[in-house]
N, C-alpha and C positions, 0 to 999 in steps of 0.2 A: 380785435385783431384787424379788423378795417378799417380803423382809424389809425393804426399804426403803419401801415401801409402806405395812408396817405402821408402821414406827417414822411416817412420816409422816403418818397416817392419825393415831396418836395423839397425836403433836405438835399434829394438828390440833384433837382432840376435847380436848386438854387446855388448848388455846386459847380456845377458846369456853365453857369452863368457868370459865376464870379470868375473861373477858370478864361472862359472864351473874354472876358470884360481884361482880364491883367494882361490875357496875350498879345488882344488889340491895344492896348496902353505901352506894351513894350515894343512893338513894332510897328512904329512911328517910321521910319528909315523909308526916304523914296527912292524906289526904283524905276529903272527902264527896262522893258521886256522888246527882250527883238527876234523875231518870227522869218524867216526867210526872206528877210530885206526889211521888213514892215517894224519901223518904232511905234512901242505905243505910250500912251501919256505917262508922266510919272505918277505913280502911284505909291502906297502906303504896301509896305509887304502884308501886314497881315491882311489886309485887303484885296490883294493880290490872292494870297495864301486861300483866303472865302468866298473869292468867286472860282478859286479852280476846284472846289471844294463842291461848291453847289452846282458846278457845270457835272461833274462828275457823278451828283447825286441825280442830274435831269438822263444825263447820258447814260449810265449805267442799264436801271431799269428799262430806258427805252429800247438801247439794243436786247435786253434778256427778251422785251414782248414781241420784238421783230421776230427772234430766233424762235423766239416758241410757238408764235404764230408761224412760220414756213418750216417748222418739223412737224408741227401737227395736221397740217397741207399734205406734207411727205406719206404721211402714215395714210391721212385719207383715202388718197392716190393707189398705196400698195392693198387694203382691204378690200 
């Protein structure tokens, strides 16, 4: 049953690899991104597409530990 697990588990990750590999292959197309006055370089959309991807996987978490740090401050405070 553990060894089906794993083969499954790699089927899966080798899924999403071919998935993530044809999207970058289809989006080739460069864009310009403009920011409140600010051009930035031309880039590759799906490039584009994985870094606002990964900013969001840095940003996310960071805000939820901020937040859970200065509620659990809160609580300290009111015990």
């Amino acid at each position: 049953m553990r060894n089906l697990m794993r083969v499954l588990l790699g089927v899966l990750v080798l899924f999403l690899v071919l998935m993530i590999l044809a999207f970058v292959l289809e989006n080739q197309q460069s864009v310009t991104l403009f920011f409140l006055g600010w051009a930035g370089p031309q880039l590759p959309v799906s490039l584009v597409i994985v870094l606002a991807l990964l900013a969001g996987m840095v940003v996310g978490p960071l805000l939820g530990w901020i937040l859970g740090r200065s509620s659990r401050v809160l609580r300290k405070r009111l015990v």
